[in-house]
The first five atom37 places (N, CA, C, CB, O) and aatype in JSON, in Angstrom:
{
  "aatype": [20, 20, 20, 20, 20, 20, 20, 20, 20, 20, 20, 20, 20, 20, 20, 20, 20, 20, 20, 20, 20, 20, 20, 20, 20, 20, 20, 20, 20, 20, 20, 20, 20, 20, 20, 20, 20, 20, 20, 20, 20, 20, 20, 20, 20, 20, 20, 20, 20, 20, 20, 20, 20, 20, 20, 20, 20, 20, 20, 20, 20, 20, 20, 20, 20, 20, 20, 20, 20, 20, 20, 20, 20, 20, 20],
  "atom_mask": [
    [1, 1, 1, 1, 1],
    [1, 1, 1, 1, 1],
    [1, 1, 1, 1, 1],
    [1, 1, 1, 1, 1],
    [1, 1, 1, 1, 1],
    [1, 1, 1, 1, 1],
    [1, 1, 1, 1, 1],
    [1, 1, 1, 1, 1],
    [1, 1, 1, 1, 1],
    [1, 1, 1, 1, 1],
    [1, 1, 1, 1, 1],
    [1, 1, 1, 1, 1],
    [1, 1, 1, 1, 1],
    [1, 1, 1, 1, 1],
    [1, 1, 1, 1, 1],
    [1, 1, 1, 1, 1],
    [1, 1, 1, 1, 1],
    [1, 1, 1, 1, 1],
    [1, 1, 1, 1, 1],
    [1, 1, 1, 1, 1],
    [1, 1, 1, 1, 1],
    [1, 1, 1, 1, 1],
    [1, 1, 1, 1, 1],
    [1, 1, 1, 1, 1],
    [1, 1, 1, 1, 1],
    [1, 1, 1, 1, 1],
    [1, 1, 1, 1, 1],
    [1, 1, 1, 1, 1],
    [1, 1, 1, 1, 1],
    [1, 1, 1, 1, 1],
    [1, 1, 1, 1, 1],
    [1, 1, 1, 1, 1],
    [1, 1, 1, 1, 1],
    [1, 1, 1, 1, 1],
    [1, 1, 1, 1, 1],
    [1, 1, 1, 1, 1],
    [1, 1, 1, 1, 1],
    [1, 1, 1, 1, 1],
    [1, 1, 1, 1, 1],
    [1, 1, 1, 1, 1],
    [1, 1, 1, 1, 1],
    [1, 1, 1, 1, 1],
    [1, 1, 1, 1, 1],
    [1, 1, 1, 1, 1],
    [1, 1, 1, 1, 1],
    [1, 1, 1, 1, 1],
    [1, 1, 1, 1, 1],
    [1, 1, 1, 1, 1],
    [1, 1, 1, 1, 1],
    [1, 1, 1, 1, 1],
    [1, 1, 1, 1, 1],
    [1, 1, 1, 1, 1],
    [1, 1, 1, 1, 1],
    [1, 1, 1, 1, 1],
    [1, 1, 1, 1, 1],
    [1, 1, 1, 1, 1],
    [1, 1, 1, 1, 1],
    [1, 1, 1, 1, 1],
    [1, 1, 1, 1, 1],
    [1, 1, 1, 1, 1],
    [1, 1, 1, 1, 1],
    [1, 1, 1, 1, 1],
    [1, 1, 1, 1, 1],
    [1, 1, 1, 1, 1],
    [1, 1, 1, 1, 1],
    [1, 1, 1, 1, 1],
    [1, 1, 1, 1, 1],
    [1, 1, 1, 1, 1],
    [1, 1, 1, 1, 1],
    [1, 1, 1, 1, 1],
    [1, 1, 1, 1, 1],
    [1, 1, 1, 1, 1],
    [1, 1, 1, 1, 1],
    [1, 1, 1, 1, 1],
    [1, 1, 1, 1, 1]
  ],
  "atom_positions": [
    [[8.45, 16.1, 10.11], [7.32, 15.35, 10.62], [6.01, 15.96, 10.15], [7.37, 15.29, 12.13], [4.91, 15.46, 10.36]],
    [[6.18, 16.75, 9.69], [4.96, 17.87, 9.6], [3.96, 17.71, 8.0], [5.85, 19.67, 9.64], [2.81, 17.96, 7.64]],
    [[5.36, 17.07, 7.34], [4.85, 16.45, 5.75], [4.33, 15.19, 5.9], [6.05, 16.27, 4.58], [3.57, 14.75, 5.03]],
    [[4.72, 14.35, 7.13], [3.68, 12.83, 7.07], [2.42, 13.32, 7.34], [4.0, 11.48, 8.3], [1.51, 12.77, 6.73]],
    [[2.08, 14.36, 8.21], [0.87, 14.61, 8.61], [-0.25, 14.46, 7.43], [0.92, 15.93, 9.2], [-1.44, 14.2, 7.59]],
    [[0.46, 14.69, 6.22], [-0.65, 15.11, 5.3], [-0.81, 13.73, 4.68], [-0.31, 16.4, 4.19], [-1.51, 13.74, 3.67]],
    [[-0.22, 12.31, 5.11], [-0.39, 10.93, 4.3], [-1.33, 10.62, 5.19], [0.88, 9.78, 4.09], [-1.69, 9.44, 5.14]],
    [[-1.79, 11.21, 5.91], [-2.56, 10.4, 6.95], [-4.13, 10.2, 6.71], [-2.39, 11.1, 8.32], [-4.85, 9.32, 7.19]],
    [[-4.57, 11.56, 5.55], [-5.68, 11.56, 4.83], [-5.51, 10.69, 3.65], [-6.04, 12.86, 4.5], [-6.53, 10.4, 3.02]],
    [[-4.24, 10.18, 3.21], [-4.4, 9.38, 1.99], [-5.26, 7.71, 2.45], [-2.62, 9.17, 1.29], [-6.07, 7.06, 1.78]],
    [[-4.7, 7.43, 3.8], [-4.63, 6.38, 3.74], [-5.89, 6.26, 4.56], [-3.4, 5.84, 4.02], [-5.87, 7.17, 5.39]],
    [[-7.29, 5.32, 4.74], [-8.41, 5.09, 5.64], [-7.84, 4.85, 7.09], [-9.3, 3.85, 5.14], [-6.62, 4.79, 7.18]],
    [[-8.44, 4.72, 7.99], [-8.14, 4.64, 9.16], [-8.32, 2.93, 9.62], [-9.03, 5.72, 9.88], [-9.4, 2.36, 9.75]],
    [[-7.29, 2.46, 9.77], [-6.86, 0.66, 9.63], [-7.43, 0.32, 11.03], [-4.81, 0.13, 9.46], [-7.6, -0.87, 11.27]],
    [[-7.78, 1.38, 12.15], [-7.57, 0.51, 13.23], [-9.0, 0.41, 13.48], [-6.61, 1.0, 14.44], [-9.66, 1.43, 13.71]],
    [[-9.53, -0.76, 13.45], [-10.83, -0.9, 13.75], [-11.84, -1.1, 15.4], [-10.91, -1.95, 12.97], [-13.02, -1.4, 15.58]],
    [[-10.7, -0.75, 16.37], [-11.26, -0.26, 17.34], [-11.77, 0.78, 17.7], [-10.83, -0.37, 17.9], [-12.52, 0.87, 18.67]],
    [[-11.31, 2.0, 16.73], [-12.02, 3.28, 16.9], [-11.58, 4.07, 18.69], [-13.93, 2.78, 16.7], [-10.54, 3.94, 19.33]],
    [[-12.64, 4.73, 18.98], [-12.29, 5.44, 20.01], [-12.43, 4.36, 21.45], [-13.26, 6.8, 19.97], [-12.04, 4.75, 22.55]],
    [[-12.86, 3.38, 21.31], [-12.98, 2.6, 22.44], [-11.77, 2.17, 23.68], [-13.41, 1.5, 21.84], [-10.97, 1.38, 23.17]],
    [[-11.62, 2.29, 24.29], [-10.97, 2.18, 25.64], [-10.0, 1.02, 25.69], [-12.04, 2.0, 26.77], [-10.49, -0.11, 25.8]],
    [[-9.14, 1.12, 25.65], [-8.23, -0.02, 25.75], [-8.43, -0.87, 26.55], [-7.12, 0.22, 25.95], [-7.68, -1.76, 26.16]],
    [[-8.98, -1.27, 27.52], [-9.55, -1.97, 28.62], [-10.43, -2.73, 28.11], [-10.09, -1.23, 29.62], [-10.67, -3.82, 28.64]],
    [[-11.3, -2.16, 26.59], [-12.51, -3.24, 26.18], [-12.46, -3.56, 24.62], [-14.12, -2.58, 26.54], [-13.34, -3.75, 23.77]],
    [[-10.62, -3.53, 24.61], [-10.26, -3.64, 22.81], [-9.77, -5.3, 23.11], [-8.57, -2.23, 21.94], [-8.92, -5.68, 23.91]],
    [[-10.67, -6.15, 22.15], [-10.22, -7.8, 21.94], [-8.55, -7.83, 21.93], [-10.87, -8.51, 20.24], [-7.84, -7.13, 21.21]],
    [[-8.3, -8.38, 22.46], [-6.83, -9.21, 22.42], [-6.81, -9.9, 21.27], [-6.56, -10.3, 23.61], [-7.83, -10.53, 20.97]],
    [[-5.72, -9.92, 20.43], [-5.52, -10.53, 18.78], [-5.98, -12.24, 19.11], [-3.4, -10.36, 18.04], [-5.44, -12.92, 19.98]],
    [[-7.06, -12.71, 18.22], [-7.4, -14.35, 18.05], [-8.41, -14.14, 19.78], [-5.42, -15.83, 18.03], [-8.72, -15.13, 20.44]],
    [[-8.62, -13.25, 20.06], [-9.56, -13.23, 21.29], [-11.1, -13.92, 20.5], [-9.75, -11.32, 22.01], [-11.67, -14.97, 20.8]],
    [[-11.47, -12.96, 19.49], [-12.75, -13.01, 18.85], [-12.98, -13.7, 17.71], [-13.14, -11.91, 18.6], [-14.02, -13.88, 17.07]],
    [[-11.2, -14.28, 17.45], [-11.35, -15.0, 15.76], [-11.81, -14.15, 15.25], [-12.23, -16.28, 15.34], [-12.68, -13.37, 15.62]],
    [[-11.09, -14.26, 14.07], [-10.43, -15.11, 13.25], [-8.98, -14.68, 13.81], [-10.77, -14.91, 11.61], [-8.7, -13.54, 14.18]],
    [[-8.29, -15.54, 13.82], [-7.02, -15.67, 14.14], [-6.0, -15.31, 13.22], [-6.84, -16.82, 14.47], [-6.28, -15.61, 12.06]],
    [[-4.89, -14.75, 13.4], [-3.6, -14.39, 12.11], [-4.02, -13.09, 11.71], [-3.53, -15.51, 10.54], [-3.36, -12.72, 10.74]],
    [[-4.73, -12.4, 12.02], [-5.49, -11.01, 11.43], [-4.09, -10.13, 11.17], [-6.79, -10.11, 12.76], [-3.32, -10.3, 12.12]],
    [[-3.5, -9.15, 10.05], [-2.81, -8.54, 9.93], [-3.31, -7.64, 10.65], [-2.47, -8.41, 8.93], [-4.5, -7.45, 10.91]],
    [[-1.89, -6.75, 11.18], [-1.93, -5.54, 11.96], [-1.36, -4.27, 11.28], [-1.2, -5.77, 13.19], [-0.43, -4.03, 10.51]],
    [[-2.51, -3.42, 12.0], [-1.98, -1.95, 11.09], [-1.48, -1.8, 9.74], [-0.86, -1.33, 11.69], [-1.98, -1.7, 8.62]],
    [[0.58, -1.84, 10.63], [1.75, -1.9, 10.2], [1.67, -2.65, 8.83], [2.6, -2.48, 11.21], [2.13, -2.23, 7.77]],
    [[0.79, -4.22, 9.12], [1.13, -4.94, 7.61], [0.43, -4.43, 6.58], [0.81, -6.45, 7.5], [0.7, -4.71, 5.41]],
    [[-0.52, -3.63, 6.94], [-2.07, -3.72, 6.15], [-1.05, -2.33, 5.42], [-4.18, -3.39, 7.29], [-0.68, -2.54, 4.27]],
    [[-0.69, -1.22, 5.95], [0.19, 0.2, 5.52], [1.44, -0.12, 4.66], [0.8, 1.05, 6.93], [1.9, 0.51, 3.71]],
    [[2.09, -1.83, 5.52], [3.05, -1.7, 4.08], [2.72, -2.6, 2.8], [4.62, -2.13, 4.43], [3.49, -2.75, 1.85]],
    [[1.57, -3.11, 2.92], [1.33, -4.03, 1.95], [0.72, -2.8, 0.72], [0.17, -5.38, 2.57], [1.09, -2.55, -0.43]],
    [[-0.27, -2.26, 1.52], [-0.83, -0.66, 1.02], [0.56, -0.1, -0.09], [-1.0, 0.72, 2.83], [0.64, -0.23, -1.32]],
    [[1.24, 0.35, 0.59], [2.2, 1.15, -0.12], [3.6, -0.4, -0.81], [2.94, 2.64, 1.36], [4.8, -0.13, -0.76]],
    [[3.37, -1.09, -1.08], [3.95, -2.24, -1.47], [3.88, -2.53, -2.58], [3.63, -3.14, -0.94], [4.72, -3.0, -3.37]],
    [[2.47, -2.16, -2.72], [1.19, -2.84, -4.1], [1.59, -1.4, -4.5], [-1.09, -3.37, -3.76], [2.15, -1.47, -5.6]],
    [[1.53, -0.07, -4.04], [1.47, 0.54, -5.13], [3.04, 1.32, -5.77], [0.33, 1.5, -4.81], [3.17, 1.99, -6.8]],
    [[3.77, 1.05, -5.08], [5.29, 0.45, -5.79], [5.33, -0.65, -6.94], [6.17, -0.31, -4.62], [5.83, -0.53, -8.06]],
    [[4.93, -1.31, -6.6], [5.27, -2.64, -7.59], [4.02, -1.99, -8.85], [4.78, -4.72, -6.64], [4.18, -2.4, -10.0]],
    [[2.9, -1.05, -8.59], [2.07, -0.75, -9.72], [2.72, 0.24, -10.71], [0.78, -0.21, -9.25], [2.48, 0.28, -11.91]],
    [[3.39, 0.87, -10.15], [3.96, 2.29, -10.7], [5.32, 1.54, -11.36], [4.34, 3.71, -9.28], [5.52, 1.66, -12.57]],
    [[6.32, 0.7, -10.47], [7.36, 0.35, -11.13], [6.81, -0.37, -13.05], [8.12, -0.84, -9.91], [7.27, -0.23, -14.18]],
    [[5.32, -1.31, -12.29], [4.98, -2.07, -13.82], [4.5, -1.35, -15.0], [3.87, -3.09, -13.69], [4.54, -1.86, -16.12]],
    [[3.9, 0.17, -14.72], [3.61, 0.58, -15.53], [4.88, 1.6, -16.25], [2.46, 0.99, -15.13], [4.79, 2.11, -17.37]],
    [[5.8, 1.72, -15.52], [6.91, 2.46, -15.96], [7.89, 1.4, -16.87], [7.69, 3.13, -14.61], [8.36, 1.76, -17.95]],
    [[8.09, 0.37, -16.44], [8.25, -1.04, -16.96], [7.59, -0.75, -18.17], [7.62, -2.31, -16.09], [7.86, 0.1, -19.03]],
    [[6.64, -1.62, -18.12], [5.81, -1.34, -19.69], [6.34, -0.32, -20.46], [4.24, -0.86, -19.59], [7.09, -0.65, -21.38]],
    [[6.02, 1.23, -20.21], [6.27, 2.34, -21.09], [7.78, 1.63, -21.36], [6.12, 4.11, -20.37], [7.86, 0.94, -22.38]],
    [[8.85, 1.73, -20.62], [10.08, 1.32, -21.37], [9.93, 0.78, -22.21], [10.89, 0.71, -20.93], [10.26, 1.24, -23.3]],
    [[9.43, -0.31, -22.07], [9.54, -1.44, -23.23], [8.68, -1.08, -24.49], [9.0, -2.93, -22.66], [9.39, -1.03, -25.49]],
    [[8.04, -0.96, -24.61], [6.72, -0.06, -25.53], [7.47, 1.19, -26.38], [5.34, 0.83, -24.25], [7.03, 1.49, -27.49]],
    [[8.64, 1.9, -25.81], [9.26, 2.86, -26.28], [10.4, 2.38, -26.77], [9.39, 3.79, -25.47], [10.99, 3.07, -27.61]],
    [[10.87, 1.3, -26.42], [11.8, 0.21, -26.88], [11.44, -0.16, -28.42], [11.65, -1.15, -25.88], [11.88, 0.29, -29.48]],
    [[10.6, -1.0, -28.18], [10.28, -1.87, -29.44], [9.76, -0.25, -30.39], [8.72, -3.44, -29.08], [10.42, -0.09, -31.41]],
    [[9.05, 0.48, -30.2], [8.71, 1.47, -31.03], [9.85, 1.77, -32.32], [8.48, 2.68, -30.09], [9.79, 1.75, -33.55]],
    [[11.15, 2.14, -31.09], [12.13, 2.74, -31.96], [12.65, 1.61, -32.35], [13.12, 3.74, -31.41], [13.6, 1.74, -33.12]],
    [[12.35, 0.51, -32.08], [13.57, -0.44, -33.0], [12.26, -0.95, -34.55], [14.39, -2.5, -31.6], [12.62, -1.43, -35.62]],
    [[11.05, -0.69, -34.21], [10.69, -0.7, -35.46], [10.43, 0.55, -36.46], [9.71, -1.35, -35.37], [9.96, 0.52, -37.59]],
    [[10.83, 1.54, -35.79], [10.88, 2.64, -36.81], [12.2, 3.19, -37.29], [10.18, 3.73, -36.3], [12.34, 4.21, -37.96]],
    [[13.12, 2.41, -36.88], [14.67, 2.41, -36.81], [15.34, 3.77, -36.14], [15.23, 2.25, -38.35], [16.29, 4.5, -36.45]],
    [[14.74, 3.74, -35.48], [15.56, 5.16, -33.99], [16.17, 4.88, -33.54], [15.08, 5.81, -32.76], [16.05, 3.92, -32.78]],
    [[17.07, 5.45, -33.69], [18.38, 5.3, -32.78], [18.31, 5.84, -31.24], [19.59, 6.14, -33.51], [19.29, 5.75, -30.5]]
  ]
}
């Protein structure tokens, strides 16, 4: 548990109530806009996007190292 501690500076702080009192935090679609993602979605969409960035650029290099050797005839 002690190694998540340190993702916690990667990521901004999502919850936009801050230190305020639960007693005077809006209820979801209280204040509109309505459908607002929470936390949870906003952290895995966060780390979602940057999966799918890393897979595309590793993607690419394959292929790029692909075609290289088949035009310089490498086996």
């Amino acid at each position: 548990m002690r190694r998540l501690q340190g993702l916690r500076h990667l990521f901004s702080d999502l919850n936009l109530n801050g230190a305020a009192p639960v007693r005077v935090q809006p209820q979801l679609g209280e204040w509109e806009p309505k459908r607002v993602p929470t936390t949870r979605q906003k952290k895995k969409a966060r780390i979602t996007v940057s999966m799918v960035f890393v897979a595309t650029v590793v993607a690419l290099f394959l292929l790029g190292d692909f075609f290289y050797k088949t035009l310089m005839g490498i086996s």
